[in-house]
C-alpha positions in Angstrom: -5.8 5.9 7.7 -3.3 4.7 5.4 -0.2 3.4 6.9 3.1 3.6 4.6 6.8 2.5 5.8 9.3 3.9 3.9 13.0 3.4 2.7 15.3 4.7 0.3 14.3 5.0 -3.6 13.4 8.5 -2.2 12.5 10.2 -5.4 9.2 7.4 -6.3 8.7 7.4 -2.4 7.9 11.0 -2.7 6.3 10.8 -6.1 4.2 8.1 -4.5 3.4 10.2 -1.5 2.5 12.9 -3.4 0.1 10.7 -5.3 -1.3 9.2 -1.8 -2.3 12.9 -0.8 -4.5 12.8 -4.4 -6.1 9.7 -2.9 -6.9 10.6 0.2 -8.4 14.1 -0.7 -10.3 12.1 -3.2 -12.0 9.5 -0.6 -12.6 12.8 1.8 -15.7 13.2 0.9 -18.8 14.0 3.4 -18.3 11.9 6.6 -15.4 9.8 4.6 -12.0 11.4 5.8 -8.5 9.9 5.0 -4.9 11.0 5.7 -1.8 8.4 5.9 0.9 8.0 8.2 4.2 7.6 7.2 6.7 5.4 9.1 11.1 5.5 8.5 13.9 7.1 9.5 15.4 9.1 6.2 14.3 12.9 7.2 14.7 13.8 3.6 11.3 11.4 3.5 9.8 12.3 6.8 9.9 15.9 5.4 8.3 15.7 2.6 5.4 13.5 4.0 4.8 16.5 6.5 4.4 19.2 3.7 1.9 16.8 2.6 0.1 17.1 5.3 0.6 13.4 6.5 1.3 12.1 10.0 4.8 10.8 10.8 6.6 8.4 13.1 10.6 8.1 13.0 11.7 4.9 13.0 14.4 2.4 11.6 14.2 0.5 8.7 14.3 -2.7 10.3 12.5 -4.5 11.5 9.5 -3.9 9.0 7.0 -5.7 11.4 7.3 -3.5 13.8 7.3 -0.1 11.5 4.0 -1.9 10.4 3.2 -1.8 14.0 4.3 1.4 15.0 1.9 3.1 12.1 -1.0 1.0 13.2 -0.7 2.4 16.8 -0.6 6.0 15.5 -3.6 5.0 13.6 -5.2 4.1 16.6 -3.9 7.1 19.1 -4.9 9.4 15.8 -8.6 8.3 16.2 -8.5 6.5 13.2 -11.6 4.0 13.0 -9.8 1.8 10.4 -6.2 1.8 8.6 -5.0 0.4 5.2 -1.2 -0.7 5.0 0.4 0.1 1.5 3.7 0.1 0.4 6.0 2.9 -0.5 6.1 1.9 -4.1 2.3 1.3 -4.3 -0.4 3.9 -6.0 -4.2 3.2 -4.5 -6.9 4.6 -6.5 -9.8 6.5 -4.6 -12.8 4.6 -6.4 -11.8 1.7 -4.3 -12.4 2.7 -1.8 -15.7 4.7 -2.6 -17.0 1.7 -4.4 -16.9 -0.6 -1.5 -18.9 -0.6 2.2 -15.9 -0.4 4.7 -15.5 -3.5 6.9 -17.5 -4.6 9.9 -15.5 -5.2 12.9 -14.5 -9.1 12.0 -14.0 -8.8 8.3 -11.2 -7.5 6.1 -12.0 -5.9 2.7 -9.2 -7.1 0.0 -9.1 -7.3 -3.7 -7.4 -9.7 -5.9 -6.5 -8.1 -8.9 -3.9 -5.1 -9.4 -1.1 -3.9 -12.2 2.8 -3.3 -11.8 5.2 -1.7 -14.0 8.2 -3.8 -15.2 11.2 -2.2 -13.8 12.4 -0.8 -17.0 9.3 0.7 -17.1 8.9 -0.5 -21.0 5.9 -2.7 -19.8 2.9 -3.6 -17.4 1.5 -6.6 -16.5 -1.9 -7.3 -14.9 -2.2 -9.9 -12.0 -4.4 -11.9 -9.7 -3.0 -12.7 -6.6 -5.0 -16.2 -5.5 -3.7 -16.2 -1.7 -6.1 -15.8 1.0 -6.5 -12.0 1.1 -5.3 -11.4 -1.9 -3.1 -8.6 -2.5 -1.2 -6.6 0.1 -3.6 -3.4 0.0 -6.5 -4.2 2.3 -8.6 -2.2 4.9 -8.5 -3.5 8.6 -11.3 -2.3 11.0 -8.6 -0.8 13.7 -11.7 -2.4 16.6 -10.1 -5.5 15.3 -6.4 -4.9 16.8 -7.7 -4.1 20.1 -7.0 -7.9 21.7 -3.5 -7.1 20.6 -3.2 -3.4 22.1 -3.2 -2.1 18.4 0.5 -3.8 17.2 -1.1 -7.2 15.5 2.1 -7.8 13.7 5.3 -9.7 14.8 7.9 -7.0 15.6 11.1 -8.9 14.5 9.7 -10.4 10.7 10.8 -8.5 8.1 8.7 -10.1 5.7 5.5 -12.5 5.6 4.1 -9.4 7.7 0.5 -10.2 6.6 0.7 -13.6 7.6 2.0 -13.3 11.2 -1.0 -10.2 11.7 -3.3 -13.3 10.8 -1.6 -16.2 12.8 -1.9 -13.5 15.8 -5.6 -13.0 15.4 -6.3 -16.5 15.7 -4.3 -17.3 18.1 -4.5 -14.1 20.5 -7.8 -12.2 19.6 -9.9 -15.9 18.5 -10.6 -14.3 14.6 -11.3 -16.5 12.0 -10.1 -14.7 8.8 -13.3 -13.0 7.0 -12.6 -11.7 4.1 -14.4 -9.9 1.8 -13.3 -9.4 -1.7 -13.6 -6.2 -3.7 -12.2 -5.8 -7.2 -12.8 -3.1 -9.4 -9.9 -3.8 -12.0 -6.4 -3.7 -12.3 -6.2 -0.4 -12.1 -7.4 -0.3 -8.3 -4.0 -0.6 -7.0 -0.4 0.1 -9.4 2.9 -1.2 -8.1 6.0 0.6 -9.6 9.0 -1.9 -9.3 12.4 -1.7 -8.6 16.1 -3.3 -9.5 17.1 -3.1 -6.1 14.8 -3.2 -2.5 12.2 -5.1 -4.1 11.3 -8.2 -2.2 9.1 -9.8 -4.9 10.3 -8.6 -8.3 8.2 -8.2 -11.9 9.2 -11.4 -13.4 8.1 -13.8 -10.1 4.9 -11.9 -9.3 4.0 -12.5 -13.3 5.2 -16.1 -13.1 2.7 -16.8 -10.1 0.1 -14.7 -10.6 0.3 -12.8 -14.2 -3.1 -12.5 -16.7 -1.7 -10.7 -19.5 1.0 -7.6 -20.0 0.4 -4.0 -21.7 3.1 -2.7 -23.9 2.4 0.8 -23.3 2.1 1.2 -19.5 2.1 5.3 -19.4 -0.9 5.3 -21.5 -2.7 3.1 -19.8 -2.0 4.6 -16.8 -2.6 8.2 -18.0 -6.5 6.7 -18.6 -7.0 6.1 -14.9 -4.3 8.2 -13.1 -3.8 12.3 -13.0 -1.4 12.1 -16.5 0.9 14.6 -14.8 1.4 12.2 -11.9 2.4 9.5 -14.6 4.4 11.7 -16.2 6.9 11.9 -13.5 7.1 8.8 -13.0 7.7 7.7 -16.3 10.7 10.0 -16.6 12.0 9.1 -13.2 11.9 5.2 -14.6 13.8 6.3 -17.7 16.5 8.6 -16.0 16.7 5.5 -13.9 17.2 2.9 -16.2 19.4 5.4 -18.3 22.0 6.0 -15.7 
């Protein structure tokens, strides 16, 4: 179950929704099904992620933790054996997740490397985030939450969420962090930035973590991605940058 907080920026939001429900009908495959919840408080958003099909829980935009939280319990009460956190601004590719075996009970499944699109949308750089569990898109074994009643994250942070869901797994449920690394390429996960509500913008995340840039980001995109999907995004960049 993929778990997705949302806030303004509601026209990518939905175009990145809409590309979620391509995702998850692509892993649904056999005994493999996925669906995503969705998590805010703008029913223009909430809305739209039920024509999709998508589960949805109303509630404010702050604190994030605990919109984090509130997802991952729907996960759990939707019978959900494990959920994958991913941002509203985030496209996930399905061969991810059918390339990899899904987590044992005690490990995490990450991947380092991912792409993101300038917010002018004129370029797209290529990174490789070195932290321990690498980049923010990673699937959690839901068994794991259980010591902490399925809410693993601190309610009141509204950032370093990935580091308080560890640092309350060691202390309260006795995990040491096991993670297991899966990269395919950049193209596994795409981040679309922003010039406003982006908490890490293009030029840090290329300063720490950058490998090289692509001039031409729609192309590249269009080999990997449905090239209708990037084609709405690319002209909801430039209207964006335009006005």
């Amino acid at each position: 179950m993929f778990v997705m907080p949302v806030f303004g920026r509601l026209e990518l939001t939905k175009l990145c929704m809409d590309q979620l429900r391509w995702t998850c009908d692509a892993i649904s495959v056999g005994e493999l099904h996925a669906n995503a919840i969705v998590v805010g408080h703008e029913e223009e958003l909430l809305e739209h992620a039920r024509e999709l099909g998508f589960w949805t829980v109303h509630q404010e935009n702050e604190p994030l933790g605990r919109k984090f939280n509130d997802g991952i319990e729907a996960a759990h009460v939707a019978g959900a054996d494990y959920v994958v956190p991913c941002g509203s601004d985030n496209w996930v590719h399905p061969r991810w997740i059918h390339t990899v075996s899904l987590p044992r009970a005690d490990e995490v499944v990450c991947h380092r490397q991912a792409a993101i699109v300038h917010e002018s949308g004129n370029e797209l750089g290529f990174i490789t985030v070195s932290y321990d569990g690498g980049d923010g898109i990673r699937i959690f074994p839901l068994e794991l939450f259980r010591p902490l009643q399925w809410r693993p994250a601190v309610d009141h942070r509204n950032r370093a969420i990935d580091t308080s869901i560890v640092e309350r797994l060691r202390r309260f449920a006795d995990w040491t962090p096991t993670y297991r690394y899966h990269d395919v390429g950049y193209w596994s996960v795409v981040g679309f930035q922003s010039y406003d509500q982006q908490l890490n913008d293009y030029a840090a995340l290329m300063k720490q973590f950058g490998d090289a840039t692509e001039p031409d980001p729609w192309a590249w995109l269009e080999a990997h991605y449905p090239p209708p999907a990037v084609g709405r995004v690319r002209e909801l960049m430039k209207a964006r940058v335009a006005a």
